[in-house]
HTML snippet that shows the backbone in 3Dmol.js (N, CA, C, O; Angstrom):
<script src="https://3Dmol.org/build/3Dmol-min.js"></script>
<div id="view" style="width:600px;height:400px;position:relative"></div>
<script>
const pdb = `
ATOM      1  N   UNK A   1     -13.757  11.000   2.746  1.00  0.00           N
ATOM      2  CA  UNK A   1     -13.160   9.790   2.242  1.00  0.00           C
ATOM      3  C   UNK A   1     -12.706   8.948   3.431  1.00  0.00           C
ATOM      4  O   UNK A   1     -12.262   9.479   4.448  1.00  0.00           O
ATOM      5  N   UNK A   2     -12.808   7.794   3.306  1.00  0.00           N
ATOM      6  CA  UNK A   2     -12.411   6.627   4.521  1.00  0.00           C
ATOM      7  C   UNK A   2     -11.428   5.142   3.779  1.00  0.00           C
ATOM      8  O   UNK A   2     -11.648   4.527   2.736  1.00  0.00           O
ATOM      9  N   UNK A   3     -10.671   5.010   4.498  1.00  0.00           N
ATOM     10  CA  UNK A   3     -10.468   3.854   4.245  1.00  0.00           C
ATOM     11  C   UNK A   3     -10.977   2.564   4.433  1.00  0.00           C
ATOM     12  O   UNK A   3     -11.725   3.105   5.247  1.00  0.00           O
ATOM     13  N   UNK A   4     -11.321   1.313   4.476  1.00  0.00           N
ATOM     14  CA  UNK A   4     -11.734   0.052   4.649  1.00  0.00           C
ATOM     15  C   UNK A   4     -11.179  -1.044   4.181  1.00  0.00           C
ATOM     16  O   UNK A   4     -11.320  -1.333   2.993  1.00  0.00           O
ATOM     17  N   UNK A   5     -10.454  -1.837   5.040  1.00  0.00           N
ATOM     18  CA  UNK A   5     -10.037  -2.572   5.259  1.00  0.00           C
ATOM     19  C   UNK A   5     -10.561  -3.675   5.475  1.00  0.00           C
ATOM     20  O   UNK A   5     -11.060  -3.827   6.590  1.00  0.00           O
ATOM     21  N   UNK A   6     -10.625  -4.784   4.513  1.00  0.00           N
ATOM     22  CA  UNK A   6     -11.624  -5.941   4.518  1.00  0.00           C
ATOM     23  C   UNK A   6     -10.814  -7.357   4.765  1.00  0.00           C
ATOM     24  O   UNK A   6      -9.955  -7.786   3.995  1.00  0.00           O
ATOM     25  N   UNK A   7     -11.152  -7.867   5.721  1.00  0.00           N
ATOM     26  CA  UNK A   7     -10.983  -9.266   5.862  1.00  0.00           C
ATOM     27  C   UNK A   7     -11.143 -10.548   6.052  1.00  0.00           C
ATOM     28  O   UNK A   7     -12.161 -10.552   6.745  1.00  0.00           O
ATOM     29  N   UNK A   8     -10.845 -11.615   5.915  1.00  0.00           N
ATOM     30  CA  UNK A   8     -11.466 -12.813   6.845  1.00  0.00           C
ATOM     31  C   UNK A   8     -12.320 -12.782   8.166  1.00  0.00           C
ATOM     32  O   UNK A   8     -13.431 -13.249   8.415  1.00  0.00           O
ATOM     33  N   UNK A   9     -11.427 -12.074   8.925  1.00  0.00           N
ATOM     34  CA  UNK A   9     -11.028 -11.883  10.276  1.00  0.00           C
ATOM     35  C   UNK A   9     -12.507 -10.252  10.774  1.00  0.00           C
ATOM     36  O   UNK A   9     -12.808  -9.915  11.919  1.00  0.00           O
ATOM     37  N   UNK A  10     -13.010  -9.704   9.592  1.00  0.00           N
ATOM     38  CA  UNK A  10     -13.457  -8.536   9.737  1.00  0.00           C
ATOM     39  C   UNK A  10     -13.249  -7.210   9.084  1.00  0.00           C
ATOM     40  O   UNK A  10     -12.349  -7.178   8.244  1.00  0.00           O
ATOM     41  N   UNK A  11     -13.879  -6.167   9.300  1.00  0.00           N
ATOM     42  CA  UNK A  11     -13.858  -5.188   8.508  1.00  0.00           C
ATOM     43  C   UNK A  11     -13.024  -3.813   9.571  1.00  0.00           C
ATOM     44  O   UNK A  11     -13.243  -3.942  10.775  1.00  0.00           O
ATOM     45  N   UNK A  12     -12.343  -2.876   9.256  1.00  0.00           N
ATOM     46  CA  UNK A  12     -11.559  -2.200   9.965  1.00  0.00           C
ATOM     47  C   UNK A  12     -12.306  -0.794   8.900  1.00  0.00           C
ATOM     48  O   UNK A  12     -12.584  -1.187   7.767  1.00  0.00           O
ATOM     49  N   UNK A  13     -12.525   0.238   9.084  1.00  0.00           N
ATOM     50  CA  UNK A  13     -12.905   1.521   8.804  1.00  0.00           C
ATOM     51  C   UNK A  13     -11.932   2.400   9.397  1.00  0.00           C
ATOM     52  O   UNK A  13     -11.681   2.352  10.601  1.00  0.00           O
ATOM     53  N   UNK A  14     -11.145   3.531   8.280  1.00  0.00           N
ATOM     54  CA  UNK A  14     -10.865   4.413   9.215  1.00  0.00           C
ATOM     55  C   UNK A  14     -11.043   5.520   8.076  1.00  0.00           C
ATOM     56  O   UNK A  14     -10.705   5.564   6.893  1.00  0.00           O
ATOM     57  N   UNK A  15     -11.952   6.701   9.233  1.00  0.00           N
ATOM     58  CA  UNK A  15     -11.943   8.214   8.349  1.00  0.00           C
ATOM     59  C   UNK A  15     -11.434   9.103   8.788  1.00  0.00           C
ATOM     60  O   UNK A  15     -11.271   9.495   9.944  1.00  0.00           O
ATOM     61  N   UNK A  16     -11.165   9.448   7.875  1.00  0.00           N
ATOM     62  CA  UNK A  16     -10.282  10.338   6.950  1.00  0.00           C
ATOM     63  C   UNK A  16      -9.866  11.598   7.893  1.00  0.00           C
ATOM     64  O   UNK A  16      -8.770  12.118   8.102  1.00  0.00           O
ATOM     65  N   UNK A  17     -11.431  11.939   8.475  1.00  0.00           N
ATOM     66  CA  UNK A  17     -11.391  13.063   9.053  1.00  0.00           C
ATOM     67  C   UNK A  17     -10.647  13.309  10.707  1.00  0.00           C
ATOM     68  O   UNK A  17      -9.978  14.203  11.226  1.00  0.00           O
ATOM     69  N   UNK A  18     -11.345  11.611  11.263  1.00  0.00           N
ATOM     70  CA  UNK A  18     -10.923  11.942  12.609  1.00  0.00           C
ATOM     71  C   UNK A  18     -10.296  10.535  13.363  1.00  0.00           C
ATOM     72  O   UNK A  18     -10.133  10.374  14.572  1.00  0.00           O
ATOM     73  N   UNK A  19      -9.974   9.494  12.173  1.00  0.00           N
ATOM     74  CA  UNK A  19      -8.866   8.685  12.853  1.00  0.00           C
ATOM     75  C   UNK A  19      -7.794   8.798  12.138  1.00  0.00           C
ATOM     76  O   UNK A  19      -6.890   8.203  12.723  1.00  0.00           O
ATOM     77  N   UNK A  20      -7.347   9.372  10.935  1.00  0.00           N
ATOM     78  CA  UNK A  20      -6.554   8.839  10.044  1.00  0.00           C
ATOM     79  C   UNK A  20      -5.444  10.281  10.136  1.00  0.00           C
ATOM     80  O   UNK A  20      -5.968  11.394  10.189  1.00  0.00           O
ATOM     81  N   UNK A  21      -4.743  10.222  10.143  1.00  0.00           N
ATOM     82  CA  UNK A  21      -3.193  10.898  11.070  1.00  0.00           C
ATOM     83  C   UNK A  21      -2.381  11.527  10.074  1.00  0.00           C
ATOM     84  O   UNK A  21      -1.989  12.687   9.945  1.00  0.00           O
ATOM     85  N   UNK A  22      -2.222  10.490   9.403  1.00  0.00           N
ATOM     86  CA  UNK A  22      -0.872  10.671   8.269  1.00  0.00           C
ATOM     87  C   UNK A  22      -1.500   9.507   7.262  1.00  0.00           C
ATOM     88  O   UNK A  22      -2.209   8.562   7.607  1.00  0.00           O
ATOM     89  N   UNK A  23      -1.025   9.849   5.867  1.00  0.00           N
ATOM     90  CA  UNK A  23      -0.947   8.678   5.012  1.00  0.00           C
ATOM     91  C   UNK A  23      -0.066   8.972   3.953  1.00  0.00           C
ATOM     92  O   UNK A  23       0.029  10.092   3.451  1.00  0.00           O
ATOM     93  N   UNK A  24       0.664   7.855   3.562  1.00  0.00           N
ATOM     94  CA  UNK A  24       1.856   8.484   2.209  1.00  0.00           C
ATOM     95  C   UNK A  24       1.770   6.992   1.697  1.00  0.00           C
ATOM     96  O   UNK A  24       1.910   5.884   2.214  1.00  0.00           O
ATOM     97  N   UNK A  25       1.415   7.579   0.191  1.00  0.00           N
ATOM     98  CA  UNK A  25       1.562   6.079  -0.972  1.00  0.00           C
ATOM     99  C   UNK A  25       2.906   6.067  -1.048  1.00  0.00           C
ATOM    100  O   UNK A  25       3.619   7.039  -0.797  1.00  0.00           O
ATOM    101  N   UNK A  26       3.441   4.537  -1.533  1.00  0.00           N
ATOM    102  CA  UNK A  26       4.388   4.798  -2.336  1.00  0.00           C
ATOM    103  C   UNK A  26       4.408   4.105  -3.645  1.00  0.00           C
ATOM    104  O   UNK A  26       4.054   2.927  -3.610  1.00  0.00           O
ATOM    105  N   UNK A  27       4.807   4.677  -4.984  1.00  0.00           N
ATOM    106  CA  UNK A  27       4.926   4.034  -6.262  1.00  0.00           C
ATOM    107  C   UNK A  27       6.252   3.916  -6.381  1.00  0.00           C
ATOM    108  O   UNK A  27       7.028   4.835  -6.119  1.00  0.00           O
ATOM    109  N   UNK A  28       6.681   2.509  -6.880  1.00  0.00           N
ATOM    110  CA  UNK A  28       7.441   2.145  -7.622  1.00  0.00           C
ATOM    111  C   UNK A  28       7.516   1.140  -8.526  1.00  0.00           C
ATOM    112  O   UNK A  28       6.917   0.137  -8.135  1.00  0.00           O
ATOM    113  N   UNK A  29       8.245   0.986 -10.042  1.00  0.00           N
ATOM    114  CA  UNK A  29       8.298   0.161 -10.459  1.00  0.00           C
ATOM    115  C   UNK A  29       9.517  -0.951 -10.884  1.00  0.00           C
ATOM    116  O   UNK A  29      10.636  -0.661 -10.460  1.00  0.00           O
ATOM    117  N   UNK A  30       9.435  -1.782 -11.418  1.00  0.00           N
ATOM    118  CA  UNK A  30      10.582  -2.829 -12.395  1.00  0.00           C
ATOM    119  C   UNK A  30      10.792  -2.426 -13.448  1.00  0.00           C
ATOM    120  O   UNK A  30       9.930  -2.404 -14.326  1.00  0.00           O
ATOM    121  N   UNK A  31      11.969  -2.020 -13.599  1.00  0.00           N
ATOM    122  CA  UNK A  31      12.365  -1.790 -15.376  1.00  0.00           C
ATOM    123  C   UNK A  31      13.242  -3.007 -15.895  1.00  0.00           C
ATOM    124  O   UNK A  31      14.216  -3.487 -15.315  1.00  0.00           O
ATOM    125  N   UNK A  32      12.808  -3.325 -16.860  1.00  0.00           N
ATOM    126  CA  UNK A  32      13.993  -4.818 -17.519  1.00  0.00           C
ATOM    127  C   UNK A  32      14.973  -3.735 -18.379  1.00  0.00           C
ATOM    128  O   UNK A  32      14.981  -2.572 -18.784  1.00  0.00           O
ATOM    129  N   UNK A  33      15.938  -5.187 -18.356  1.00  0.00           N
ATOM    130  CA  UNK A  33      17.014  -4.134 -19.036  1.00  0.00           C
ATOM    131  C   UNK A  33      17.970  -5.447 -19.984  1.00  0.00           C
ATOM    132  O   UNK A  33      18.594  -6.276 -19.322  1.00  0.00           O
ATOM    133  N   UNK A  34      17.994  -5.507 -21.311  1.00  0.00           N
ATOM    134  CA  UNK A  34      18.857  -6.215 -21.939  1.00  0.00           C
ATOM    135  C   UNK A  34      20.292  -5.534 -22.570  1.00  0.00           C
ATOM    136  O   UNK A  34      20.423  -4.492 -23.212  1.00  0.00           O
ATOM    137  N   UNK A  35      21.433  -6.641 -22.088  1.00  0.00           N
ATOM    138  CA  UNK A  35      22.364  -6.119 -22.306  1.00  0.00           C
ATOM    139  C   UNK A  35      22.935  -6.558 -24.340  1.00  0.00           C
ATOM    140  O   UNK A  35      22.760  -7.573 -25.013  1.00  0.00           O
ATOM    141  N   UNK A  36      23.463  -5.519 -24.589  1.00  0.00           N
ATOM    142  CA  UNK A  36      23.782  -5.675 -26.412  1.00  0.00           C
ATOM    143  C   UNK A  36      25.141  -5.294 -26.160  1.00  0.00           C
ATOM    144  O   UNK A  36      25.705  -4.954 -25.120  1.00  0.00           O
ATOM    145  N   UNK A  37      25.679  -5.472 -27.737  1.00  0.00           N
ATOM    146  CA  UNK A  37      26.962  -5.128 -28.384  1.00  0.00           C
ATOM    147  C   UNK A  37      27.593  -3.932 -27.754  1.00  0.00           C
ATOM    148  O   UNK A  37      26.987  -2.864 -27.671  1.00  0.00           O
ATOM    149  N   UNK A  38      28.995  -4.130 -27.242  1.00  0.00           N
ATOM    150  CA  UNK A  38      29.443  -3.490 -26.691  1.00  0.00           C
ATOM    151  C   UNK A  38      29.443  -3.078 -25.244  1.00  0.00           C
ATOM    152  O   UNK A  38      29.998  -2.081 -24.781  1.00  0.00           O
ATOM    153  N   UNK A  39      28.761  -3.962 -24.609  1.00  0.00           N
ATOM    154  CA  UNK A  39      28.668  -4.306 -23.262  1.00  0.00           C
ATOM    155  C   UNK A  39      27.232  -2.961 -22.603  1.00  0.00           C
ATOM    156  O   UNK A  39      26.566  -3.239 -21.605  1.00  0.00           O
ATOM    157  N   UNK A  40      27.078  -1.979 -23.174  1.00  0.00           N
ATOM    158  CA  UNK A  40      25.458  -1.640 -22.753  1.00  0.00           C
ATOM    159  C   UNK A  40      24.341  -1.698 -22.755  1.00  0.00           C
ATOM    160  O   UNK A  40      24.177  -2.331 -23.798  1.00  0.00           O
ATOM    161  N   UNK A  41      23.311  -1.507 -22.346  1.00  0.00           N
ATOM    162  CA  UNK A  41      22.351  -1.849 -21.850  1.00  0.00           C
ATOM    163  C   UNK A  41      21.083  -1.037 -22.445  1.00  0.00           C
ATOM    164  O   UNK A  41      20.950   0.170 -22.243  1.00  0.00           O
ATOM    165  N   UNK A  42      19.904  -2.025 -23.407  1.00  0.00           N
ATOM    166  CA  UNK A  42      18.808  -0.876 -23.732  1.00  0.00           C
ATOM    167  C   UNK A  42      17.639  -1.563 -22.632  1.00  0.00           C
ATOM    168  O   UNK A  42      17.636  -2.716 -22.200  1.00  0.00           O
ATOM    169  N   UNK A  43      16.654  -0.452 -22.338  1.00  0.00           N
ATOM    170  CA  UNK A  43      15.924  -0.577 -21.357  1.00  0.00           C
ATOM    171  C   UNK A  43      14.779   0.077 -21.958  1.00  0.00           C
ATOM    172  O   UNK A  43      14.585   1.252 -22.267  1.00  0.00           O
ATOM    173  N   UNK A  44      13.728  -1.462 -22.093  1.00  0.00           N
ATOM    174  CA  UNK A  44      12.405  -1.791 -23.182  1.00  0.00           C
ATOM    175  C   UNK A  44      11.069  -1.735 -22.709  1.00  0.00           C
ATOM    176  O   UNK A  44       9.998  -1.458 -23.250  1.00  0.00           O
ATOM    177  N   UNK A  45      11.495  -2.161 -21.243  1.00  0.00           N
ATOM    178  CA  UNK A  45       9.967  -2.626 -20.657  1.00  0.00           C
ATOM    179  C   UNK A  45       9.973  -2.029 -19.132  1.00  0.00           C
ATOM    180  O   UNK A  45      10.940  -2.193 -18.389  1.00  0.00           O
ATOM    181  N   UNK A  46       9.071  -1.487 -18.836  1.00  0.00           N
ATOM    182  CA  UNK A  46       8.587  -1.124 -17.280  1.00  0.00           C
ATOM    183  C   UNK A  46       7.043  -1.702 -17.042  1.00  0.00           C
ATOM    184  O   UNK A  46       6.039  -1.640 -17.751  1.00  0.00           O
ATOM    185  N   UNK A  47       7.302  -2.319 -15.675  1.00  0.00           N
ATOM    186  CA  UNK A  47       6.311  -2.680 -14.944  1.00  0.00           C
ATOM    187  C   UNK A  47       5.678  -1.740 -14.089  1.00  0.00           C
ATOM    188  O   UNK A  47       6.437  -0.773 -14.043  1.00  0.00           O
ATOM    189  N   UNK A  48       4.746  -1.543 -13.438  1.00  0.00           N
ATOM    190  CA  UNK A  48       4.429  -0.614 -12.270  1.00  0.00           C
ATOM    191  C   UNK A  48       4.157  -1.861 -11.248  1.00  0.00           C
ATOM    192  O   UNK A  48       3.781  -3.012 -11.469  1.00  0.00           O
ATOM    193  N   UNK A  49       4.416  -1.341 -10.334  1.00  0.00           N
ATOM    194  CA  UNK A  49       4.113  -2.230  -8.477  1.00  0.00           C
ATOM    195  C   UNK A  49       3.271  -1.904  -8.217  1.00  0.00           C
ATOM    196  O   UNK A  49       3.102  -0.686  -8.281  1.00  0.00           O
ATOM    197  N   UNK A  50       2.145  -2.787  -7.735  1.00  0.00           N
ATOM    198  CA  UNK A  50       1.108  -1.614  -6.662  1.00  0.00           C
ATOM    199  C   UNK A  50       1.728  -1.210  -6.175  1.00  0.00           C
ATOM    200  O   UNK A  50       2.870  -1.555  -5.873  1.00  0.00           O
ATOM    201  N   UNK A  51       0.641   0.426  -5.750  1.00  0.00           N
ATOM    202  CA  UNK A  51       0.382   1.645  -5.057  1.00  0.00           C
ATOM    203  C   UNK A  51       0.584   0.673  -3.357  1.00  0.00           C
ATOM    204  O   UNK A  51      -0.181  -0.135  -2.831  1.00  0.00           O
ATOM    205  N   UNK A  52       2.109   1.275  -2.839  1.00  0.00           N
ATOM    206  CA  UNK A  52       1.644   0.851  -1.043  1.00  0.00           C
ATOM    207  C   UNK A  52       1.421   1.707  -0.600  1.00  0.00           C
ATOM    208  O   UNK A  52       1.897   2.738  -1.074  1.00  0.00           O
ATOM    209  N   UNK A  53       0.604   1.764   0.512  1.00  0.00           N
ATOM    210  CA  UNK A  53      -0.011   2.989   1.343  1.00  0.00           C
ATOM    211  C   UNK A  53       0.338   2.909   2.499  1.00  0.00           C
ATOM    212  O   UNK A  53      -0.023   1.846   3.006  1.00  0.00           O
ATOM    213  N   UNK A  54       1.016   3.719   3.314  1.00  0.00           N
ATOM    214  CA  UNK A  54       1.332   3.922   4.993  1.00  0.00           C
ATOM    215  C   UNK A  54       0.190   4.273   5.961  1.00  0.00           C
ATOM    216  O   UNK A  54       0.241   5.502   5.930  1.00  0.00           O
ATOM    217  N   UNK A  55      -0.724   3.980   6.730  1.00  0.00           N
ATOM    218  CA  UNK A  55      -1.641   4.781   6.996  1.00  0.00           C
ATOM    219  C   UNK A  55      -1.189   4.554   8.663  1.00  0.00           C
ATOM    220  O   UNK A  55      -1.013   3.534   9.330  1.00  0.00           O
ATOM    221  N   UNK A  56      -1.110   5.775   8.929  1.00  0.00           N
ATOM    222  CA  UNK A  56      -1.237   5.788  11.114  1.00  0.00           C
ATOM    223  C   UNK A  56      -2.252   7.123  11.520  1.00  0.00           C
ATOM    224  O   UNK A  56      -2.204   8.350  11.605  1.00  0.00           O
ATOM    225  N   UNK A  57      -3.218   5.957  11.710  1.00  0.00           N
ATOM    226  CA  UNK A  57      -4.442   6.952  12.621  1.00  0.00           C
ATOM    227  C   UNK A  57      -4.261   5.993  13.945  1.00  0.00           C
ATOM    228  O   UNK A  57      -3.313   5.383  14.439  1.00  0.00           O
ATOM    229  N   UNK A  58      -5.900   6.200  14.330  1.00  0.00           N
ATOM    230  CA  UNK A  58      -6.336   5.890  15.595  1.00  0.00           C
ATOM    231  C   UNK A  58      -7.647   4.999  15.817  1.00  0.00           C
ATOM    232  O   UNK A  58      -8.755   5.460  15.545  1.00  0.00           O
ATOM    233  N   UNK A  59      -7.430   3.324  16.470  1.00  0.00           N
ATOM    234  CA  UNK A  59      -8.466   2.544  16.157  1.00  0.00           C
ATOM    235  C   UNK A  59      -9.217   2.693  17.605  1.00  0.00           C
ATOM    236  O   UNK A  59      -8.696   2.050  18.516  1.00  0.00           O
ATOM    237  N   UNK A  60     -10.435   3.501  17.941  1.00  0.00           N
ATOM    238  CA  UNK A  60     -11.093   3.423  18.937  1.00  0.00           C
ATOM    239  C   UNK A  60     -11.752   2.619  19.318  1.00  0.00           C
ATOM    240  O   UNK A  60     -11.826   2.498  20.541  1.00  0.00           O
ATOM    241  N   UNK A  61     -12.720   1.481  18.237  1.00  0.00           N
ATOM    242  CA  UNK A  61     -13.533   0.314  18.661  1.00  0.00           C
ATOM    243  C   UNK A  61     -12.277  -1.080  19.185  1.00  0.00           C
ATOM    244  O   UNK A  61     -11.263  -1.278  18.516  1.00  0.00           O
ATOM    245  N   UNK A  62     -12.554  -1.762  20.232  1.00  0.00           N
ATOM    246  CA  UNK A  62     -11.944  -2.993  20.405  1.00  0.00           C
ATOM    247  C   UNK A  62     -12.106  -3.687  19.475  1.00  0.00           C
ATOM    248  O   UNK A  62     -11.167  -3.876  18.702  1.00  0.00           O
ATOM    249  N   UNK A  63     -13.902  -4.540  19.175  1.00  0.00           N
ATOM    250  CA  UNK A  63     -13.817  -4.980  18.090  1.00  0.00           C
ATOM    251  C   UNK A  63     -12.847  -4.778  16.678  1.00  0.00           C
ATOM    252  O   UNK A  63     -12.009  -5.549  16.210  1.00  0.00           O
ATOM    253  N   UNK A  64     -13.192  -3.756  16.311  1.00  0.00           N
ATOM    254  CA  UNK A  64     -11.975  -3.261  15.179  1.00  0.00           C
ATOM    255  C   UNK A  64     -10.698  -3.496  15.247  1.00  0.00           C
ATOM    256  O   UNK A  64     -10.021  -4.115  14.426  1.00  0.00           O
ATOM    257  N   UNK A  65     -10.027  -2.520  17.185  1.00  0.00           N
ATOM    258  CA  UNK A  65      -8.589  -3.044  16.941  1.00  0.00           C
ATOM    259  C   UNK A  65      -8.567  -4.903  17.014  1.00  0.00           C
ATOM    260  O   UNK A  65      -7.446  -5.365  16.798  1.00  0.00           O
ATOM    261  N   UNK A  66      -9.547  -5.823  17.259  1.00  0.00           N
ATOM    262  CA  UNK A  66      -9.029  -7.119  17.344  1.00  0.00           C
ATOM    263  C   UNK A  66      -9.033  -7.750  15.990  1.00  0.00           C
ATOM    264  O   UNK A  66      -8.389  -8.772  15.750  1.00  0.00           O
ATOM    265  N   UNK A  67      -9.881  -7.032  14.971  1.00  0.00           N
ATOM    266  CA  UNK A  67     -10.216  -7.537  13.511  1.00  0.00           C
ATOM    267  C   UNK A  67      -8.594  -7.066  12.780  1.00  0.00           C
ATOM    268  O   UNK A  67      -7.908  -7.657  11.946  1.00  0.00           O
ATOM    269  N   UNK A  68      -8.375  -5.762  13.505  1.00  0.00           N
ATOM    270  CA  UNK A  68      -6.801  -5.508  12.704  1.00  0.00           C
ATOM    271  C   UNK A  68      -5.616  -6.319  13.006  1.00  0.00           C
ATOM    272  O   UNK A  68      -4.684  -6.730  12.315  1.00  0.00           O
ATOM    273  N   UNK A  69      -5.889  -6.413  14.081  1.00  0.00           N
ATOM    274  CA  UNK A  69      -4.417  -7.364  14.952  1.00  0.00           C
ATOM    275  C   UNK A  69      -4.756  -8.530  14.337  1.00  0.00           C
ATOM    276  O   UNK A  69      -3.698  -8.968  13.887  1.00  0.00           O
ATOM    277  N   UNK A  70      -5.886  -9.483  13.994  1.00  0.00           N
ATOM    278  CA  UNK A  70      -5.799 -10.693  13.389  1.00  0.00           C
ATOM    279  C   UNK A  70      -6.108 -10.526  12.181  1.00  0.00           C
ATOM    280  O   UNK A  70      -6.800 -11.449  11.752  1.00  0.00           O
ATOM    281  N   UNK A  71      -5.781  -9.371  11.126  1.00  0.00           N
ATOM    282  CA  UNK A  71      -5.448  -9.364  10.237  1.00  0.00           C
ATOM    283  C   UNK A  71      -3.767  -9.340  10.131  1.00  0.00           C
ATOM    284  O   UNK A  71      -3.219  -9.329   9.029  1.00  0.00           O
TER     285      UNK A  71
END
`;
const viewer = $3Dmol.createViewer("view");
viewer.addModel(pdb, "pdb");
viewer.setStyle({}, {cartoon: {color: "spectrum"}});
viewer.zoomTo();
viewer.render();
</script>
């Protein structure tokens, strides 16, 4: 599995196997919350956030690291 990273600016690749270091998603979401009788609160609706992803590998091509930096 690889990642790819697409941009204006160029395309950035990194796999899995031998640039990519560490990676941790994170999920979170929005919950609404309306307040009623008696001053508490029922809670009706959740959103989800995109999935963010941390990724620290290692960019060996120049080309590449210059497509990332001007991303």
């Amino acid at each position: 599995m690889s990642y790819m990273l697409i941009g204006s600016t160029g395309t950035v690749v990194f796999e899995k196997t031998a640039t990519v270091t560490d990676e941790s998603p994170t999920m979170s979401s929005q919950v609404t919350s309306s307040p009623i009788e008696g001053g508490g609160k029922i809670t009706d609706h959740a959103v989800l956030d995109p999935i963010k992803f941390t990724i620290t590998g290692v960019v060996a091509s120049p080309a590449e690291y210059a497509a990332l930096e001007a991303m």
